[in-house]
C-alpha positions, 0 to 999 in steps of 0.5 A, spaced: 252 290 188 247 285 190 249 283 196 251 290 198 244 292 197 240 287 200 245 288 207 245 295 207 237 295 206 238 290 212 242 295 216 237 300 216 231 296 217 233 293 222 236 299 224 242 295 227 249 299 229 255 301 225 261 301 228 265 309 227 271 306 223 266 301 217 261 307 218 267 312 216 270 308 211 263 306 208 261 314 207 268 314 204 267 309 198 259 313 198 262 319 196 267 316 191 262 312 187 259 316 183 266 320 181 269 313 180 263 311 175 264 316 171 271 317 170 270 309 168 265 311 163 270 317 160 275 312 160 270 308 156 269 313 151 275 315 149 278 308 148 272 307 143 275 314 139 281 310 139 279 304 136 275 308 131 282 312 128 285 306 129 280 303 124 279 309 120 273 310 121 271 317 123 269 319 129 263 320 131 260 315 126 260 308 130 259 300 128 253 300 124 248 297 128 250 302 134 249 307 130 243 305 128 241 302 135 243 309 138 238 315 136 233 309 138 235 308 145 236 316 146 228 316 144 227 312 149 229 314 154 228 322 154 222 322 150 218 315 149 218 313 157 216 320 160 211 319 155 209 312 157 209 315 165 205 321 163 199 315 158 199 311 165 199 314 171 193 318 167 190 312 165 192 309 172 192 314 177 188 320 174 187 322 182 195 322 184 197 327 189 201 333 183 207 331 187 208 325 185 205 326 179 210 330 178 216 326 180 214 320 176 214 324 170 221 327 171 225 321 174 223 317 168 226 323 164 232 323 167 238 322 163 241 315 163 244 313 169 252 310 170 249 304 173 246 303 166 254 302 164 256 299 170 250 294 168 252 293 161 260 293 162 258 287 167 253 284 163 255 283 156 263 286 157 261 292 152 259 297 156 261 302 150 254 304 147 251 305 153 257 311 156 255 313 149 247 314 151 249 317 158 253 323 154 247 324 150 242 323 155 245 328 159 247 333 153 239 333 151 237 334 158 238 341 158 232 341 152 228 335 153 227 336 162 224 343 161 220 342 155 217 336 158 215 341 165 212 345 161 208 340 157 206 335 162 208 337 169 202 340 174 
């Protein structure tokens, strides 16, 4: 992923010519990128249902340690960074244009990305938790975006 970004960025700074058939075939995996990584985070996620039936444990429920790591991880992400952002551009950068003022509060609001599963599965092997959060983040978004434009958005 690395060198892929660092010869992509190369490309464009140095604005050098793609040849019509690799600009073609990279437009294509671009378009199946995203896709590609959720369907992989799905596939993720229904393998960790299986492995909970094929122990008797409820669905739903989880190791214990991911359990307890999870609402602290869904927190953070949709609740404590927003907040964080919004504390240190007023501390910060108090005279920030509202645009990007405004666009540095709702990026770091976002939900969890698939880029956070591919990290964790390439990291530690165990990308499952993270697949988990993505879900949630996302599920959670449809209350916590609105709520925070309203609170904190100029």
């Amino acid at each position: 992923m690395t060198w892929a970004m660092l010869l992509g960025g190369a490309v464009a700074i140095w604005q050098l010519p793609v040849s019509g058939p690799l600009d073609e075939t990279v437009d294509l995996l671009a378009a199946a990128a995203a896709p590609g990584a959720l369907f992989t985070i799905g596939l993720s996620l229904r393998r960790t249902v299986q492995r909970l039936r094929q122990r008797g444990v409820p669905t739903g429920a989880g190791e214990p340690g991911s359990r307890a790591m999870m609402p602290l991880m869904v927190l953070g992400k949709l609740v404590a960074l927003p907040l964080l952002t919004v504390a240190l551009l007023l501390l910060l950068a108090p005279e920030l244009d509202p645009l990007w003022f405004n666009t540095a509060i709702l990026m770091a609001a976002m939900p969890t990305s698939a880029t956070a599963y591919i990290m964790a599965q390439a990291d530690t092997g165990d990308g499952e938790p993270t697949a988990l959060a993505i879900v949630i983040t996302c599920v959670l978004s449809v209350v916590v975006l609105p709520a925070l434009s309203q609170l904190f958005l100029k």
